[in-house]
C-alpha positions in Angstrom: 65.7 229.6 -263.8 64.4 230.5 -267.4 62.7 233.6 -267.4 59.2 232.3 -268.1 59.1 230.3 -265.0 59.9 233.6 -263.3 57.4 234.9 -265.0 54.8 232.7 -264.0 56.0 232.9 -260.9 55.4 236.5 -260.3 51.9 236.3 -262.3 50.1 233.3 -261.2 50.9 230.8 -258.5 51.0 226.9 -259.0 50.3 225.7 -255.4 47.4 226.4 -252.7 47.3 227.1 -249.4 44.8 225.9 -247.6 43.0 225.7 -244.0 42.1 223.1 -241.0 38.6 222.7 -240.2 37.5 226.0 -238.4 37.0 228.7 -240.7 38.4 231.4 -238.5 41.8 229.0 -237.8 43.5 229.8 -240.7 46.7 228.4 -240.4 47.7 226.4 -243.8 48.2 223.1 -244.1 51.4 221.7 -246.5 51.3 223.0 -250.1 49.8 220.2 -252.5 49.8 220.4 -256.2 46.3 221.1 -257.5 46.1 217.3 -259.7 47.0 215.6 -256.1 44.8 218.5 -253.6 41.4 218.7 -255.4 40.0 215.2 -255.1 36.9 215.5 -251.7 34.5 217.9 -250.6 36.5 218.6 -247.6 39.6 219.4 -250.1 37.1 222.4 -251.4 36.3 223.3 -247.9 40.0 223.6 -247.1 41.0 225.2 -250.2 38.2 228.0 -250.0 39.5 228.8 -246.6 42.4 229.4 -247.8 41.1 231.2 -250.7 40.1 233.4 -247.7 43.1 233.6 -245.8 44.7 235.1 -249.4 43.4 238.2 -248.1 45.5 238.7 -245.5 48.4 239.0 -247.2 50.5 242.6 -247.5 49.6 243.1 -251.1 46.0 242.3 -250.8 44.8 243.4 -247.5 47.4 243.8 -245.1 49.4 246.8 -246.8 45.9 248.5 -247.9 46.3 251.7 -245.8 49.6 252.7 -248.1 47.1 252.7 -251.0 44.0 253.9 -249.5 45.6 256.2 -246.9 49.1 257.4 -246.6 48.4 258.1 -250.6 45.9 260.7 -250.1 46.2 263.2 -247.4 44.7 261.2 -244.4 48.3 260.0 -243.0 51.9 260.5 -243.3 54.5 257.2 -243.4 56.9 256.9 -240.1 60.6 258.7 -239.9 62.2 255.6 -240.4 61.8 252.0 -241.2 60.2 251.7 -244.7 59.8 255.1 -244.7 61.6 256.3 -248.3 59.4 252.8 -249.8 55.9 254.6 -248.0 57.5 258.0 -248.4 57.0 257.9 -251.9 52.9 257.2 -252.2 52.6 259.9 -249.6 54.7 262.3 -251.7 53.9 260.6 -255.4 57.3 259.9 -256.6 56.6 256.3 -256.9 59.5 254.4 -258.2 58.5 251.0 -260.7 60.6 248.9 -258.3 58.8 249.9 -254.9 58.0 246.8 -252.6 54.5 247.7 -252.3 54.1 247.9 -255.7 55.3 244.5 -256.2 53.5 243.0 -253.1 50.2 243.8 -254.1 50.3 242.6 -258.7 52.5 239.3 -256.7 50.3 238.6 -253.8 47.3 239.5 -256.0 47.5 237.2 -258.4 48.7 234.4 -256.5 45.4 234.7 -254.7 43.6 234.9 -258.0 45.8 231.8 -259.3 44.3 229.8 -256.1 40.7 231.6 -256.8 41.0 230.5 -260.7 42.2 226.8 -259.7 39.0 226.3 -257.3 36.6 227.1 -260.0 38.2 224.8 -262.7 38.6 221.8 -260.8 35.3 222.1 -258.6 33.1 220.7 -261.7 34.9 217.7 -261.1 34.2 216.2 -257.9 31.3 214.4 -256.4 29.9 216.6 -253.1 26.9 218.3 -252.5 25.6 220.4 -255.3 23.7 223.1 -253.0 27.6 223.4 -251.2 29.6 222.9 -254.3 27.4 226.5 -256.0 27.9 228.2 -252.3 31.8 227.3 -252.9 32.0 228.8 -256.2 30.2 231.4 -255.3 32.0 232.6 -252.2 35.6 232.4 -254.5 33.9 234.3 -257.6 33.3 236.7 -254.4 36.8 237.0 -253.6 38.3 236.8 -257.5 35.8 240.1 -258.0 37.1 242.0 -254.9 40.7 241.1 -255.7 40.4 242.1 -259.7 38.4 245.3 -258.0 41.7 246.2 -255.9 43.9 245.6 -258.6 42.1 247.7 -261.3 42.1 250.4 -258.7 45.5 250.3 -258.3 46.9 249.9 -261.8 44.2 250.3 -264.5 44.6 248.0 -267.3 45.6 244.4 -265.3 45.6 241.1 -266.4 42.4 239.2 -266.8 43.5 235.6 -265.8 40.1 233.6 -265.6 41.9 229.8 -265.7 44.6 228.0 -263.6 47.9 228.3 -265.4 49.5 225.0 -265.4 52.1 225.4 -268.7 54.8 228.5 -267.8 54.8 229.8 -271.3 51.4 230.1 -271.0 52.5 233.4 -268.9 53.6 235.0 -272.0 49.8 234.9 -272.9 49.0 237.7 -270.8 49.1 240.8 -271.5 46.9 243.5 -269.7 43.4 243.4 -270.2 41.7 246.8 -271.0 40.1 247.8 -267.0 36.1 247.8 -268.9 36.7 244.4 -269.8 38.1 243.8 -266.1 35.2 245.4 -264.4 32.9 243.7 -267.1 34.5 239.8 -265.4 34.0 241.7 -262.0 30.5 242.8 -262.3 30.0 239.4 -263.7 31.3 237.6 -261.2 29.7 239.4 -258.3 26.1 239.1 -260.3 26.7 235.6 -260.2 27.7 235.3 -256.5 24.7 237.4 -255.3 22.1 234.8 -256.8 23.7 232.2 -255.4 25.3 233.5 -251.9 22.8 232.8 -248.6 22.0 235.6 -246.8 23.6 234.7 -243.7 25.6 232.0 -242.0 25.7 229.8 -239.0 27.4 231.0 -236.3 30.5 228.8 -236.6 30.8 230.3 -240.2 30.3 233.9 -239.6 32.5 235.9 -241.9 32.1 233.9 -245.2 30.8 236.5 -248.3 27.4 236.8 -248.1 24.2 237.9 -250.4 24.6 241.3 -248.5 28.2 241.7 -249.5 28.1 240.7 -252.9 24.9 243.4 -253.4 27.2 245.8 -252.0 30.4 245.6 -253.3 29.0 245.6 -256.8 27.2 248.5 -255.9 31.1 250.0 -255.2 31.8 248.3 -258.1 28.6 250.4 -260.2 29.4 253.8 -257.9 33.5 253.6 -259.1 32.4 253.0 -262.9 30.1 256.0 -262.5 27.1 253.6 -262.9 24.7 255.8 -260.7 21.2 255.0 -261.2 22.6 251.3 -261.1 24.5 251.7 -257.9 21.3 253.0 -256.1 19.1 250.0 -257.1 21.9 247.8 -256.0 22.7 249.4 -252.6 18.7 249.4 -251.8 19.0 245.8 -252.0 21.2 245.6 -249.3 19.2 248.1 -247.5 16.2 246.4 -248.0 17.7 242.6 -246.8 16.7 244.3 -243.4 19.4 242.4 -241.6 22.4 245.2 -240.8 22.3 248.6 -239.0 24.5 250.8 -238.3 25.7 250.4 -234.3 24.2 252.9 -231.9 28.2 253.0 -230.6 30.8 253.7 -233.4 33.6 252.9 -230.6 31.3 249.1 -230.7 32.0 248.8 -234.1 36.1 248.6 -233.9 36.1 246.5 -230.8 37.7 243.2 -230.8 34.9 241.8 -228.8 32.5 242.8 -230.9 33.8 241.5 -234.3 31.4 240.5 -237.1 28.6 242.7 -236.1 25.6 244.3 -237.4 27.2 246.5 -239.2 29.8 244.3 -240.9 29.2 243.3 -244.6 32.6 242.2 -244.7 35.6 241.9 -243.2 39.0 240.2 -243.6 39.4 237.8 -240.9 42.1 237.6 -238.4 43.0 235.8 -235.0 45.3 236.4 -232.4 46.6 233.2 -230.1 49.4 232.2 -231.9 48.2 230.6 -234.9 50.1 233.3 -237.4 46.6 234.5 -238.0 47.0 237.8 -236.6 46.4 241.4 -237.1 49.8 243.6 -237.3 47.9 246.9 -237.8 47.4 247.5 -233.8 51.3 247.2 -233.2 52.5 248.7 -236.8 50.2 252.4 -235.9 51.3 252.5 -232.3 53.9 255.3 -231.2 57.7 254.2 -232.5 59.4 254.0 -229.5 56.5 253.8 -227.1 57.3 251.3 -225.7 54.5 249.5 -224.0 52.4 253.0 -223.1 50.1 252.5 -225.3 50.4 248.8 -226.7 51.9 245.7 -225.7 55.5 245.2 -227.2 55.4 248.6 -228.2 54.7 250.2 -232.1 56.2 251.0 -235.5 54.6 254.2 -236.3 53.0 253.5 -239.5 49.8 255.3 -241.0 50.7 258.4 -238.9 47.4 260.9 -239.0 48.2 264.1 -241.1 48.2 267.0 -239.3 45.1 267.8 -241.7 43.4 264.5 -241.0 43.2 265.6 -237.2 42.1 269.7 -237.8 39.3 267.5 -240.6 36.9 266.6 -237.4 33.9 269.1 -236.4 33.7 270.2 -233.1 31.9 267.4 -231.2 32.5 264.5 -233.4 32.8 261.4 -231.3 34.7 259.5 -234.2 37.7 261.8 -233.3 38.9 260.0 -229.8 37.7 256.4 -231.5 39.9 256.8 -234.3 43.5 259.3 -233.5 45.2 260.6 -230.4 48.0 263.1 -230.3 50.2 261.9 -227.8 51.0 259.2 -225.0 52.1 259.3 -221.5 55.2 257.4 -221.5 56.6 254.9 -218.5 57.9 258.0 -217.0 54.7 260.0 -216.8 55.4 262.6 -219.4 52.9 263.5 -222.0 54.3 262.6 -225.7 52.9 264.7 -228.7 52.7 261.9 -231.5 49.4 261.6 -234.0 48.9 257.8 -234.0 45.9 255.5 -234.8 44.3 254.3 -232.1 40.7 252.4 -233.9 42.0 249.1 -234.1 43.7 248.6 -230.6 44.2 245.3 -229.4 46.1 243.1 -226.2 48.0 241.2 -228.5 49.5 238.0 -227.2 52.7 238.6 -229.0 54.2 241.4 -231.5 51.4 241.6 -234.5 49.5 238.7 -233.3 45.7 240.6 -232.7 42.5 239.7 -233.4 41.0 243.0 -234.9 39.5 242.2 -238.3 40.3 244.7 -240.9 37.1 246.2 -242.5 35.9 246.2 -245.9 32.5 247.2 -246.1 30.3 248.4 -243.3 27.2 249.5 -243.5 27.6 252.7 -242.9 29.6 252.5 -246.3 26.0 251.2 -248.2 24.2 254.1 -246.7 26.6 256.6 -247.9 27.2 254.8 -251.1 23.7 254.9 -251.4 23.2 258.6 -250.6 26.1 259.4 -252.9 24.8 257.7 -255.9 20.9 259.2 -255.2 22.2 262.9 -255.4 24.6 261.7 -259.0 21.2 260.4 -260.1 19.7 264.0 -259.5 19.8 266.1 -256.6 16.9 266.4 -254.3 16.8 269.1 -251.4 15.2 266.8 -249.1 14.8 263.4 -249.6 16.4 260.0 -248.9 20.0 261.1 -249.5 20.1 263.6 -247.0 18.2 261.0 -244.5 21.2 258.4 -245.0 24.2 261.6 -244.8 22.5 262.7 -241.6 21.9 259.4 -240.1 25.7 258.7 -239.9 26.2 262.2 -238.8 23.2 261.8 -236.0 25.5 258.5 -234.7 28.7 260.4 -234.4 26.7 262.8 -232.4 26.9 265.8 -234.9 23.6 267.7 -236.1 22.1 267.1 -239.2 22.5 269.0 -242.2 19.3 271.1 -243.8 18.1 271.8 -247.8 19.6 275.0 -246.0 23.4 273.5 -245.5 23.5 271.8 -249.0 21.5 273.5 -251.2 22.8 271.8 -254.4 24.2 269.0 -256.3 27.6 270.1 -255.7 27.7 270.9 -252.1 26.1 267.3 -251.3 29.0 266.3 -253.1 31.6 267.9 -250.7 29.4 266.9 -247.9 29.6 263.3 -248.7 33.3 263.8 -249.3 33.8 265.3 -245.8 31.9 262.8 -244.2 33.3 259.8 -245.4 36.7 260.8 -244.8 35.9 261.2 -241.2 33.5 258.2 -240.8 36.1 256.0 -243.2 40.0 257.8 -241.5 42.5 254.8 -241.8 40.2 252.5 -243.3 41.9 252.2 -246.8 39.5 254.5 -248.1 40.3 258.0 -248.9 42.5 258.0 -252.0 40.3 255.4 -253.2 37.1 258.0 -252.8 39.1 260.7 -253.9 40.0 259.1 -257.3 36.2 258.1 -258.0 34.8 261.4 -257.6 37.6 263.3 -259.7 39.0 265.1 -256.6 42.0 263.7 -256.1 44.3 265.6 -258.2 42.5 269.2 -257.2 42.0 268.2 -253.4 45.7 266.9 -253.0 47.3 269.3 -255.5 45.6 272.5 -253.1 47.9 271.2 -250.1 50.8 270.3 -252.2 53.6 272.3 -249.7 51.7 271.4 -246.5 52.0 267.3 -247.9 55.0 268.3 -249.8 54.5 266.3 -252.9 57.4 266.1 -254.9 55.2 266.7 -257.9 52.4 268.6 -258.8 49.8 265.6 -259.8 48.6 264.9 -262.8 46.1 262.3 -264.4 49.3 260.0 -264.5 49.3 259.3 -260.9 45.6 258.7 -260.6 47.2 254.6 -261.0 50.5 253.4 -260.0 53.5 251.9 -261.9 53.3 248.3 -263.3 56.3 246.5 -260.8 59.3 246.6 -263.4 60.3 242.8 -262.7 56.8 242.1 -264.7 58.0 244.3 -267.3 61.4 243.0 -267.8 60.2 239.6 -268.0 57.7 239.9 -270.9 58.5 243.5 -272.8 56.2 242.4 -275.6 53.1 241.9 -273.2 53.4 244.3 -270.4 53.7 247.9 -271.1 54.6 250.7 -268.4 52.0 253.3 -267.3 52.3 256.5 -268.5 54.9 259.0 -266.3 56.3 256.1 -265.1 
């Protein structure tokens, strides 16, 4: 194959897939070519499902604790398995070639090439005009969140706003400076947030609403440093009155209890046999557990650090939701083993559960919000410290004083503290970290007791550019720095 079909292979996908009727039965249907697919109103139904179930790939969604977790100090990767690939975000000696590296830019972008081909070939067909702006809107949604991951992840990405349908168009791209990325991404989520209805029918629960479009552009504003902007923003959401924070925080991770109050959005997953599930339950379950703690037993990923478990106060109910430190085996005997236990599940087979993996809750606006009040200018009292305490209130802690936190920097660690605890092994951490300029300072302090291989620098605050996308267009693509 010449090497600019590879090329465009890696970059952009050429074919869709797409989803039956039911928005939660995500199975795909065949792959069509876009000329042949794109042709009903139904067609755009199906392909924006699929446009959904995009998110559940490993690079997008699926592998998100390596990023947002094992990379920071929250967890540690298993002793065997992937362990050297996982091994080296939790010790930063990230090679250009890693799998994960590669799984998210490929799956990325393949979810942006099926994002990109929605919106170009929408304008064309006859359907409803009130359901054909909802459908663009919902996929200029997911375009922004996918963009947001990857400028997260690598900085400077490329800004691929059309379907590809010549593969020497791939040499085209180069990367796009990241303030022209988050410009499309701001842009993009503006758009959807006019357009997205507030809420949904039952039988369409789970879709991107108003709500989460207001609030992950108010992530979007907080990242960028955008303070006064991200506080307007996030009191929008606030002030839709229609989530809350759960009086339970054990309610919020059940199965049973999916798409909540407290959900903004979620990717969507379903167990039963339809290759919908969620493998998170059975990948952070004791290695060799057998089935003590879950059916057809665990891999013993996203392992909580010795330093994520000591990071709970006294009294903290998130604690026994989120971690345990051992098992009792088939035999009786108690098993010392840090594992994960929020997203437990009965799955029907191995990796086939029905948790939904969390992208925004609630909680996350009001401490968003909080956060980006105090950047705006630090008040002793005020609505800040309201929104801090009222997550702390839930995970029956006490709330702080003007006493506790008597200035801008000390709400500053207090938020950071708090949202690692209220956020553990939700893809956060490194992520919060990073934004805040803490990353390099908080990880660097524990640098023997996480044994980094490195101390870090400003070169690790993004990861390496996958060398196959190097090696197939030098002039285009260049490496990251340190890399």
């Amino acid at each position: 194959m010449k090497a600019s079909k590879v090329y465009i292979s890696l970059l952009v996908s050429l074919f869709l897939s797409s989803c039956s009727k039911e928005f939660l039965d995500l199975k795909p249907i065949s792959s069509a070519t876009a000329d042949n697919f794109y042709q009903t109103a139904d067609d755009f139904k199906n392909a924006v499902n699929g446009a959904y179930a995009s998110l559940q790939s490993g690079g997008v969604f699926g592998n998100s604790y390596v990023f947002g977790d094992v990379a920071s100090d929250n967890t540690v990767p298993p002793a065997s398995g992937s362990v050297t690939d996982q091994d080296e975000f939790d010790r930063f000696y990230i090679r250009t070639t890693n799998p994960f590296i590669s799984g998210r830019w490929n799956d990325s972008y393949t979810a942006i090439a099926r994002f990109n081909t929605i919106l170009d070939k929408i304008g064309g067909v006859k359907m409803d005009e009130t359901l054909k702006n909802r459908y663009i809107a919902e996929t200029k949604f997911l375009r922004a969140l996918v963009y947001f991951n990857l400028v997260r992840t690598f900085g400077d990405v490329p800004l691929i706003l059309k379907s590809v349908s010549n593969p020497d168009e791939g040499y085209d791209y180069g990367r796009s400076p990241k303030a022209d990325v988050y410009a499309q991404i701001e842009k993009d989520l503006t758009d959807a947030e006019g357009v997205l209805p507030v809420s949904y029918a039952p039988a369409e629960i789970g879709r991107a609403t108003k709500g989460a479009a207001k609030a992950l552009l108010g992530k979007v504003y907080l990242t960028e440093k955008k303070y006064a902007q991200a506080a307007a923003k996030l009191k929008e959401v606030i002030d839709l009155g229609i989530y809350d924070i759960l009086p339970s925080y054990a309610d919020v991770f059940k199965v049973s209890n999916k798409n909540n109050k407290e959900s903004v959005f979620d990717v969507q997953f379903k167990s039963g046999g339809s290759g919908e599930g969620n493998s998170w339950p059975n990948s952070f379950a004791p290695e060799n557990s057998g089935n003590a703690v879950i059916a057809f037993g665990g891999g013993g990923n996203n392992q909580p650090s010795a330093d994520m478990v000591n990071a709970y106060e006294a009294g903290d109910v998130r604690k026994a939701v989120s971690l345990a430190t051992s098992y009792v085996n088939a035999s009786g005997q108690t098993i010392p083993y840090n594992f994960v236990k929020k997203y437990y599940d009965t799955p029907a087979t191995n990796g086939d559960n029905g948790n939904n993996i969390p992208v925004i809750r609630y909680a996350d606006v009001l401490l968003m919000y909080a956060e980006s009040l105090n950047e705006v200018g630090y008040q002793a009292s005020g609505d800040a410290l309201a929104n801090l305490n009222r997550i702390r209130n839930r995970a029956g802690l006490a709330s702080k004083t003007a006493a506790d936190i008597p200035t801008q920097q000390a709400f500053r660690l207090a938020m950071e503290q708090e949202r690692r605890v209220e956020f553990a092994f939700e893809g956060q951490r490194w992520y919060d970290l990073v934004r805040t300029d803490r990353a390099i300072p908080v990880l660097n302090s524990k640098k023997d007791q996480i044994r980094l291989v490195n101390v870090l620098t400003e070169n690790n605050l993004v990861d390496p550019i996958p060398q196959s996308q190097i090696d197939i267009n030098k002039a285009k693509i260049q490496q990251n720095p340190g890399y």
